[in-house]
C-alpha distance (Angstrom), angle and dihedral (degrees) to the residues before:
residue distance angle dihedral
X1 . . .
X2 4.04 . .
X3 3.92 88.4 .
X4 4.14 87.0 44.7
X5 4.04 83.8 47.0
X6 3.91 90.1 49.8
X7 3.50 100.7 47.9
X8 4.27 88.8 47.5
X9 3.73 93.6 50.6
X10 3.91 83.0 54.0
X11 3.17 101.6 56.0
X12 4.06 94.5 42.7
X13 3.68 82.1 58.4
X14 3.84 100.3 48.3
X15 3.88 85.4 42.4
X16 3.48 93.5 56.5
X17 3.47 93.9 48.3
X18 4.02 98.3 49.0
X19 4.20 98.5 33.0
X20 3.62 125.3 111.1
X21 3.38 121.8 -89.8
X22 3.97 107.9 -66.8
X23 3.78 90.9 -134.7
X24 3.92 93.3 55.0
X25 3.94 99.7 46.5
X26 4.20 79.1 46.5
X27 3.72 90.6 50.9
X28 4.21 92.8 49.2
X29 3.47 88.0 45.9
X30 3.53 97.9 45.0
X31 4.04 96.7 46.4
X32 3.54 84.0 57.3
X33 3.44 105.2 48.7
X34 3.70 88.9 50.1
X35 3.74 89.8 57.3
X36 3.46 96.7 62.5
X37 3.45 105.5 35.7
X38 4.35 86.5 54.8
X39 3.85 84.4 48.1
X40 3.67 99.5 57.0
X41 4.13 88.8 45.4
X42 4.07 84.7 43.3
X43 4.00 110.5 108.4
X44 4.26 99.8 174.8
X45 3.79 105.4 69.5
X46 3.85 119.1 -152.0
X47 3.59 120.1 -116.0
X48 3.94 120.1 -115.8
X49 3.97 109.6 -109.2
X50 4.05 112.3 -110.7
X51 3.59 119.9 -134.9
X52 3.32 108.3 17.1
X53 4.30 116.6 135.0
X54 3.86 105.6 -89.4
X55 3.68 130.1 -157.6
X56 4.36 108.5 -138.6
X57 3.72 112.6 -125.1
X58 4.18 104.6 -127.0
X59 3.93 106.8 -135.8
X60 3.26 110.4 -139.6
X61 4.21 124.5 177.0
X62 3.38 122.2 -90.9
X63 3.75 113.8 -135.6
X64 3.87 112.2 -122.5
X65 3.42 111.2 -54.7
X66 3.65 125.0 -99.1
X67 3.90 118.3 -130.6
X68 3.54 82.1 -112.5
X69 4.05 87.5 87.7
X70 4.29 93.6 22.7
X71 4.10 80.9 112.8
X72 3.92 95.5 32.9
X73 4.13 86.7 46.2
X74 4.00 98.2 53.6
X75 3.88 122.1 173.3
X76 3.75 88.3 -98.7
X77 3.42 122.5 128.4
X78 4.15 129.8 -82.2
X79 4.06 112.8 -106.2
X80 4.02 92.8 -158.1
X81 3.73 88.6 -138.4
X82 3.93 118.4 145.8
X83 4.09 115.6 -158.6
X84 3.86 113.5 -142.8
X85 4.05 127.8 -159.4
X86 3.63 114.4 -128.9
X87 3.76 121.9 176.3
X88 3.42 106.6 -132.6
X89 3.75 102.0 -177.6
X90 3.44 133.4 5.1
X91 4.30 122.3 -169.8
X92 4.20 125.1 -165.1
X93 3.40 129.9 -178.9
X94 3.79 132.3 155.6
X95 4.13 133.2 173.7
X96 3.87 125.8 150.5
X97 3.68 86.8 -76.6
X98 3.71 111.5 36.0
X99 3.38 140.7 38.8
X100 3.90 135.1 -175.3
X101 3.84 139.7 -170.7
X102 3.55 114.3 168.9
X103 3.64 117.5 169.0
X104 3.83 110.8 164.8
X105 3.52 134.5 -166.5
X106 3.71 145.0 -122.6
X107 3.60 128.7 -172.5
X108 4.65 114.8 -147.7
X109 3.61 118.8 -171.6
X110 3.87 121.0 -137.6
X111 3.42 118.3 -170.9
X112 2.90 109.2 30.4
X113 4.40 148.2 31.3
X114 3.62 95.3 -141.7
X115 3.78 89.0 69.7
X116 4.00 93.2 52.8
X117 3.85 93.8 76.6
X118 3.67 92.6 51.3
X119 3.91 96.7 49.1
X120 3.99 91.7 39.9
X121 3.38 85.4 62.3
X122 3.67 97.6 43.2
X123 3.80 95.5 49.4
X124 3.64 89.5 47.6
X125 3.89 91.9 68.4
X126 3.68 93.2 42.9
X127 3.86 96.0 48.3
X128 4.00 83.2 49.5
X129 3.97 95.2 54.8
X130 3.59 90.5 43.9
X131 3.76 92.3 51.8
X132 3.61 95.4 48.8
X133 3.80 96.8 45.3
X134 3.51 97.5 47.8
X135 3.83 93.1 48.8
X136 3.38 88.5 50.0
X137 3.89 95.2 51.5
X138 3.84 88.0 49.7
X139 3.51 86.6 61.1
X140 3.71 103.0 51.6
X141 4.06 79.3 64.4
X142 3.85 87.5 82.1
X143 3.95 86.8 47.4
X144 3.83 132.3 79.5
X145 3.38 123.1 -111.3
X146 4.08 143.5 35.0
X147 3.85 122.0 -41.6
X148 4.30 112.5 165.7
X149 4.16 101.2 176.1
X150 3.86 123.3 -169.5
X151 3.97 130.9 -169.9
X152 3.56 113.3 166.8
X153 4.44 126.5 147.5
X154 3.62 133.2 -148.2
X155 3.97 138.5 -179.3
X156 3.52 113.2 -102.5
X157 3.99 101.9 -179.4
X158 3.74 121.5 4.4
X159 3.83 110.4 179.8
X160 3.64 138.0 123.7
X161 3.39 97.7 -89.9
X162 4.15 102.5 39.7
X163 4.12 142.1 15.1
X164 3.25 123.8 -164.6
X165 3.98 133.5 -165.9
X166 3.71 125.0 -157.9
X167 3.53 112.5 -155.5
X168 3.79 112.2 -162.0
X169 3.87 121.8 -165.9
X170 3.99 122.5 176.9
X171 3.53 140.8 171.0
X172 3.91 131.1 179.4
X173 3.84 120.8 -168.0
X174 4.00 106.0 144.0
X175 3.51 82.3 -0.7
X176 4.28 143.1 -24.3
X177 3.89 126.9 -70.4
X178 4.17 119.7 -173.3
X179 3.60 124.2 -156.1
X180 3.62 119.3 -176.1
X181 3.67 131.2 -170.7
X182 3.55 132.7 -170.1
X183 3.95 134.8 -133.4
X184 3.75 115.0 -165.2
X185 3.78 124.7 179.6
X186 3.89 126.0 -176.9
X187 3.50 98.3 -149.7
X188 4.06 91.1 -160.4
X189 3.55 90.8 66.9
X190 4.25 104.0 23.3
X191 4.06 87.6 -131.0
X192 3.16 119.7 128.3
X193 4.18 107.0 -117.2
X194 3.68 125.1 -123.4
X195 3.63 131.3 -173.9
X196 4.23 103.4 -103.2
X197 3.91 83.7 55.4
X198 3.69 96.4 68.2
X199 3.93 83.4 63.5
X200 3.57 131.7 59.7
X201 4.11 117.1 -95.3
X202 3.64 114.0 -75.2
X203 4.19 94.3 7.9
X204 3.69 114.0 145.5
X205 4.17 100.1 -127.3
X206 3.72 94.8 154.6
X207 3.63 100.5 67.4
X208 4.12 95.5 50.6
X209 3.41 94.2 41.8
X210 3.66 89.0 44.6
X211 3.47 89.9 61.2
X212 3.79 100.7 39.0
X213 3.96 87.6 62.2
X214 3.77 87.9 48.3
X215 4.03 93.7 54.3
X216 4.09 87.3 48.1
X217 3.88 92.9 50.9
X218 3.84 92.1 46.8
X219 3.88 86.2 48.4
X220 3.99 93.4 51.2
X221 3.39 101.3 44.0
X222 3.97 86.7 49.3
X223 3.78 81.3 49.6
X224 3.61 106.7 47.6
X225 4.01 118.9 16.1
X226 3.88 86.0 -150.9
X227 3.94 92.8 73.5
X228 3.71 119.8 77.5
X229 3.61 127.3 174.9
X230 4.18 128.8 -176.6
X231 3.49 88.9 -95.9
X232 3.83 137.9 136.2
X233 3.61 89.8 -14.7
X234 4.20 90.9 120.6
X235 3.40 96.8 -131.2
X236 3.82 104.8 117.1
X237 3.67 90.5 -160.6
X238 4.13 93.6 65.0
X239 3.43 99.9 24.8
X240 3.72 125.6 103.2
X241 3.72 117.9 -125.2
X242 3.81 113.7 149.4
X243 3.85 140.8 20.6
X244 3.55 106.9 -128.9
X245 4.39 119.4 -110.1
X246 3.89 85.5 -108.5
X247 3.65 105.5 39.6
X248 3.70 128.7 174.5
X249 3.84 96.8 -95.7
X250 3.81 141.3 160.5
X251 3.94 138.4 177.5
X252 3.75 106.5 -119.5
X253 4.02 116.4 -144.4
X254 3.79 85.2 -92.8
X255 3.55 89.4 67.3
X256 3.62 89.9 -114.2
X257 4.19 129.8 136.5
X258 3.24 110.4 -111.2
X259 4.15 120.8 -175.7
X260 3.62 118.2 -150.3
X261 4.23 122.9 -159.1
X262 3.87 116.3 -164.7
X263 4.14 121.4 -127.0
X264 4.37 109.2 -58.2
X265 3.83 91.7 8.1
X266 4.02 102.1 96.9
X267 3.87 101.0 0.2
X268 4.01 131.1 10.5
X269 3.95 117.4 -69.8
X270 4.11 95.8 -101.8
X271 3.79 86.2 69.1
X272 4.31 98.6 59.7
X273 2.98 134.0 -161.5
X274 3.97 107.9 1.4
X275 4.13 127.1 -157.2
X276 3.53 131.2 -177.7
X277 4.28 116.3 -166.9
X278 3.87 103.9 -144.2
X279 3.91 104.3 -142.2
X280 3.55 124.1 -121.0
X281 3.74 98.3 -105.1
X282 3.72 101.5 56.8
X283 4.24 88.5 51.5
X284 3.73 85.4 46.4
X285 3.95 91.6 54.8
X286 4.01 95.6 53.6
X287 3.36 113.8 118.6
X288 4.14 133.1 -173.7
């Protein structure tokens, strides 16, 4: 454990030392916690954009479902709608010092209005983030120094019971930070899914999840002395106790949970994004 300590006090240090500039990841983070927390006190919902050059989600089957989504996945009945991606505006720029790719998302419903809500609301907090990172790289132009800045999307799940978005923002100055978000849909009901309604109302989930992802970063680190996570270091401040209530998550095309932490939040930044899937047993076991 003293060797284990060592070697995690190390790497703190060398992270430090190398990691982007702490006012920049807490700018990206920031801008997109902002986002979502306006969206959910938003009441107007903006209109999809017409005519714009779509790419078709493929539908491809889902396997049997996990009891990850038993509660998500309800006997209720199928709305037939299809979500499409759209990109509904795309920004590049590029000098010596700066660079820009900025392709971001919006999610249209076909099939069906009850999905329009849902999506409104989605594309809302994406168009936000966008708009807020991309005015703030514009103004780093006026500013010394090295700014790259990346949005791009992709589908997760596509099925006929979910979609899911990934929405993928980076920046590297002194050096890169990721920040993913996640979109999910459950096309039988048109709401958009979040993590406490895979479980039934008033369940604790975070503590045995919590401690599933602690067993599986004690058992990779044992596994491969390249992996570190903030973990049994005893420094409450690095350390990492709890998932939060609303979790990054997604449902894998195993029908499996799987929780997502951005760059620095669960292990230091060299190690990305890091998931953990949450096996079927220990969702099964969660009780209210």
């Amino acid at each position: 454990m003293k060797n284990q300590n060592q070697a995690l006090a190390h790497m703190k240090t060398e992270y430090e030392s190398v990691k982007m500039p702490e006012f920049q990841v807490t700018q990206i983070k920031e801008t997109i916690r902002r986002a979502k927390a306006d969206n959910r006190r938003a009441t107007a919902r903006r209109k999809s954009l017409a005519g714009i050059a779509a790419a078709i989600v493929l539908m491809i089957a889902l396997p049997n479902a996990s009891p990850t989504v038993a509660r998500a996945m309800s006997d209720v009945p199928v709305l037939g709608g299809v979500i499409r991606v759209v990109t509904f505006r795309n920004y590049t720029y590029e000098d010596e010092s700066h660079s820009a790719q900025i392709d971001a998302p919006q999610l249209v419903a076909d099939g069906d209005a009850g999905l329009a809500d849902t999506t409104d609301e989605i594309n809302a907090e994406i168009a936000k983030i966008t708009a807020e990172l991309t005015d703030e790289f514009q103004k780093s132009l006026q500013e010394d120094g090295h700014l790259d800045m990346k949005i791009r999307s992709e589908i997760v799940t596509a099925t006929e019971e979910l979609f899911t978005l990934r929405l993928i923002c980076y920046q590297a100055a002194a050096s890169g930070y990721e920040e993913n978000r996640y979109y999910t849909v459950d096309l039988r009901t048109g709401e958009r899914l979040r993590l406490s309604d895979l479980f039934t109302d008033g369940a604790d989930y975070v503590t045995p999840i919590s401690e599933e992802i602690k067993r599986q970063m004690r058992e990779r680190m044992a596994a491969d002395e390249n992996e570190t996570y903030w973990l049994d270091s005893g420094d409450p401040e690095w350390d990492f106790n709890a998932i939060k209530p609303d979790a990054e998550f997604y449902i894998n095309e195993h029908g499996e949970l799987v929780i997502s932490f951005n760059e620095g939040d669960a292990a230091p930044m060299y190690m990305g994004v890091v998931t953990f899937v949450i096996p079927d047993e220990v969702i099964a076991n969660i009780r209210k």
